[in-house]
Backbone as numpy.savetxt, mean C-alpha at the origin, in Angstrom:
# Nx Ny Nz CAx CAy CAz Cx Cy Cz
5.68 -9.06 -9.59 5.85 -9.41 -8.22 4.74 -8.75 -7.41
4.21 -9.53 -6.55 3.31 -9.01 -5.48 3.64 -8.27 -4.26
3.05 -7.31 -3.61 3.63 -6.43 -3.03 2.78 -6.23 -1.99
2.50 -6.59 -0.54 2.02 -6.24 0.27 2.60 -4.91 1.27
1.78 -3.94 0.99 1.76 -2.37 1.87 0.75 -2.39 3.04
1.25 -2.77 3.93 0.02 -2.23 5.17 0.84 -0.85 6.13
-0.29 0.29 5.98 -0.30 1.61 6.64 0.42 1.45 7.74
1.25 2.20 8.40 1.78 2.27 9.81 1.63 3.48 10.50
1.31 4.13 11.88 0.94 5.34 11.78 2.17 6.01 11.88
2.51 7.62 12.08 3.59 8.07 12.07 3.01 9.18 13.64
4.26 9.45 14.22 3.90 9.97 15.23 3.55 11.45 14.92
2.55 11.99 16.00 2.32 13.37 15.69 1.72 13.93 14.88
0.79 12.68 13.85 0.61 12.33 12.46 -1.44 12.50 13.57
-2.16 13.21 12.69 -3.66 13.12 13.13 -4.62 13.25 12.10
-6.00 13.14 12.32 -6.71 13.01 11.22 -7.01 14.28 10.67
-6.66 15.36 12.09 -6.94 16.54 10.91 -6.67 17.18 10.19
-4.99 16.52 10.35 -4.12 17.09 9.24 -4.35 16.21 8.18
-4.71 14.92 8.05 -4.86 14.26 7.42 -6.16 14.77 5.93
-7.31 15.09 6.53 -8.43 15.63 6.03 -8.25 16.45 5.17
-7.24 17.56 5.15 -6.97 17.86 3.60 -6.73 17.60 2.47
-6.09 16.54 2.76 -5.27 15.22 1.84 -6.26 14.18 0.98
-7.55 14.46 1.77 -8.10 12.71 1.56 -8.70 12.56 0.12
-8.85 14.07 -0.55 -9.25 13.68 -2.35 -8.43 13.58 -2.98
-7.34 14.12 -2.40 -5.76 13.76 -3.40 -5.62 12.47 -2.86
-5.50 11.87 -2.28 -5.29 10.72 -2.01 -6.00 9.68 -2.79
-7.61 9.70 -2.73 -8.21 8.72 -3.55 -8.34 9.28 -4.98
-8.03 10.39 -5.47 -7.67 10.48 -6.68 -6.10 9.47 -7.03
-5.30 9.71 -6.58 -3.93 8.89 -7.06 -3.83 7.73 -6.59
-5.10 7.11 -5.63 -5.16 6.14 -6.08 -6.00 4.98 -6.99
-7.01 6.73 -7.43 -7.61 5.76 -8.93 -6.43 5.86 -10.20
-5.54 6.48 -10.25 -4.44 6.54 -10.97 -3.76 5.23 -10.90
-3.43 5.36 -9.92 -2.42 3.64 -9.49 -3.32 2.90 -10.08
-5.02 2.22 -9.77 -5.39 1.33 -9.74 -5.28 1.16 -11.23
-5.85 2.49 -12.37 -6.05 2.49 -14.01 -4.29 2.19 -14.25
-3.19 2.38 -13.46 -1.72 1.77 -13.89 -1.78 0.22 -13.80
-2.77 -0.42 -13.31 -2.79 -1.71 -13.02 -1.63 -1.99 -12.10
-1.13 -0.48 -10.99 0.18 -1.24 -10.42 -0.60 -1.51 -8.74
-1.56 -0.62 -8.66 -2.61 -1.15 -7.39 -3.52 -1.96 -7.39
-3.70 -3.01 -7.12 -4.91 -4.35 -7.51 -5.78 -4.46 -6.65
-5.72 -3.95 -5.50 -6.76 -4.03 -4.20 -5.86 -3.17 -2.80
-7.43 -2.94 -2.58 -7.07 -2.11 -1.14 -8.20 -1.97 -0.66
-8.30 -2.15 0.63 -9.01 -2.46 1.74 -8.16 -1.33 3.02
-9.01 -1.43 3.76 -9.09 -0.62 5.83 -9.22 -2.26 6.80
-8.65 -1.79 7.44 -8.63 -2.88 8.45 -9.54 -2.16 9.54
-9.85 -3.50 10.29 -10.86 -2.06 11.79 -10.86 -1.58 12.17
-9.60 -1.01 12.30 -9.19 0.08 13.09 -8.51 1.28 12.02
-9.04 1.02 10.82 -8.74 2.15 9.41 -7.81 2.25 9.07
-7.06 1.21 9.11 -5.42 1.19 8.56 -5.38 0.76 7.23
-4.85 1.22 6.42 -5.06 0.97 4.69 -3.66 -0.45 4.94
-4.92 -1.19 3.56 -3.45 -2.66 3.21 -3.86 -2.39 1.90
-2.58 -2.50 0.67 -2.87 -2.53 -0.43 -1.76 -3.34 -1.07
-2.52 -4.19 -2.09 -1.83 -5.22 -2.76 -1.30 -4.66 -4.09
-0.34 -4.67 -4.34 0.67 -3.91 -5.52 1.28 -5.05 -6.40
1.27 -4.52 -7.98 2.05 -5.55 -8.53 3.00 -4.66 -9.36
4.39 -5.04 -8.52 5.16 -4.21 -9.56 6.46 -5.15 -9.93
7.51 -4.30 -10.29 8.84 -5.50 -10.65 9.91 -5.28 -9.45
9.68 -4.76 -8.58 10.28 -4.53 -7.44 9.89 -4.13 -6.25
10.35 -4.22 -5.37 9.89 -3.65 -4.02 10.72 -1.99 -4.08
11.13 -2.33 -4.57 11.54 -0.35 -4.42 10.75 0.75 -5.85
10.22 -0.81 -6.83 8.84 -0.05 -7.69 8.19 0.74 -6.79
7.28 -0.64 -6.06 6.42 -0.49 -5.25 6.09 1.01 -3.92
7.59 0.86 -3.60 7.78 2.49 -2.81 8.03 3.15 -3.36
8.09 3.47 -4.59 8.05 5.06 -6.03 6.77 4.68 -6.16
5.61 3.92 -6.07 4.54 3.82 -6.13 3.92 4.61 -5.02
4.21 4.15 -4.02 3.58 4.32 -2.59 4.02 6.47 -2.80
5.20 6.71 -3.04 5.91 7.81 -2.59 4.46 8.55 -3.84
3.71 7.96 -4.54 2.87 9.28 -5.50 1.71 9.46 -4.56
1.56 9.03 -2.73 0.19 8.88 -2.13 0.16 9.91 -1.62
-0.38 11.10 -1.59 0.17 12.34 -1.09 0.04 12.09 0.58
-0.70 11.35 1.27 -0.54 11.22 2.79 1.11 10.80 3.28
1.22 9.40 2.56 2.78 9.09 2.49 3.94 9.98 1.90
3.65 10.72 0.79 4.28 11.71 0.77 4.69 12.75 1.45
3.87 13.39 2.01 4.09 14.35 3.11 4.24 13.61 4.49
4.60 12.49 4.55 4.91 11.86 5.78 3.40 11.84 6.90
2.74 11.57 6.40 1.48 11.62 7.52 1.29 10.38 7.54
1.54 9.28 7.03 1.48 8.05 7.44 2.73 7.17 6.55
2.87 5.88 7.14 3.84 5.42 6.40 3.53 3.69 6.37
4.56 2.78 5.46 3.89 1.70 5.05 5.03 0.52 5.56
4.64 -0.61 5.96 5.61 -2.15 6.13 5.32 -2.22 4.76
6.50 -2.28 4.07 6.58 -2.97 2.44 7.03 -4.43 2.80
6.34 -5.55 2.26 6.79 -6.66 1.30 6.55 -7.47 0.59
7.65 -8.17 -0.19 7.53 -8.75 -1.31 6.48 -10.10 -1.14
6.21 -11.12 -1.83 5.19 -12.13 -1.37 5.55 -12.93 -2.19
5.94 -14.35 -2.10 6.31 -15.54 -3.06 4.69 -16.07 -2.99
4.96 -16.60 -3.90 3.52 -18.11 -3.41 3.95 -18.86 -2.26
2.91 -19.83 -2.17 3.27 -20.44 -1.00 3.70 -21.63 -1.92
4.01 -22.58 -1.31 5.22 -23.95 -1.65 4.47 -25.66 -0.86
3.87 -25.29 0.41 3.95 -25.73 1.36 2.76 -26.80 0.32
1.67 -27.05 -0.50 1.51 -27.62 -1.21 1.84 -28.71 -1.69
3.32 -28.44 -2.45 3.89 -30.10 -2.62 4.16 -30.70 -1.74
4.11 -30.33 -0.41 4.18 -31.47 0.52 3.45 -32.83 0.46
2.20 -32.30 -0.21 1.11 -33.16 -0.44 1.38 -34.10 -1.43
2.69 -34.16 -2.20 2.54 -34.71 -3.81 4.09 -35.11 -3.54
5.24 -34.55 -2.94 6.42 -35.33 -2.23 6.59 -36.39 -2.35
């Protein structure tokens, strides 16, 4: 199952607390990516992390998210969801 995570900020939450965090962070998430359970991740323009997850659940996916040490220690947090394909296709073939 596909798993869309985009970052949310948390209040009270700043970058300079953040800055201690940031090699543990991209360390676990070269971990995730070699689990094949992180498939892509990208910043949006305004530096908000989205990352595409493939796991067998959406509550995988947040025991996934919970190994990010920023999300862990609550310095930022994520909109989890699940993602079907789209359908809207056979309309064309109906």
């Amino acid at each position: 199952m596909r798993i869309l995570a985009i970052e949310r900020d948390v209040a009270g939450a700043n970058a300079d607390q953040m800055r201690s965090f940031l090699r543990a962070e991209a360390e676990e998430v070269w971990a995730l990516q070699q689990a094949d359970i992180l498939r892509e991740i990208w910043f949006t323009g305004d530096h908000r992390a989205v990352l595409m997850l493939e796991c067998e659940s959406v509550a995988a996916a947040q025991a996934a998210l919970g190994t990010l040490p920023l999300y862990r220690d609550g310095l930022i947090d994520f909109e989890v969801a699940a993602l079907r394909p789209y359908d809207g296709l056979e309309r064309l073939f109906g």
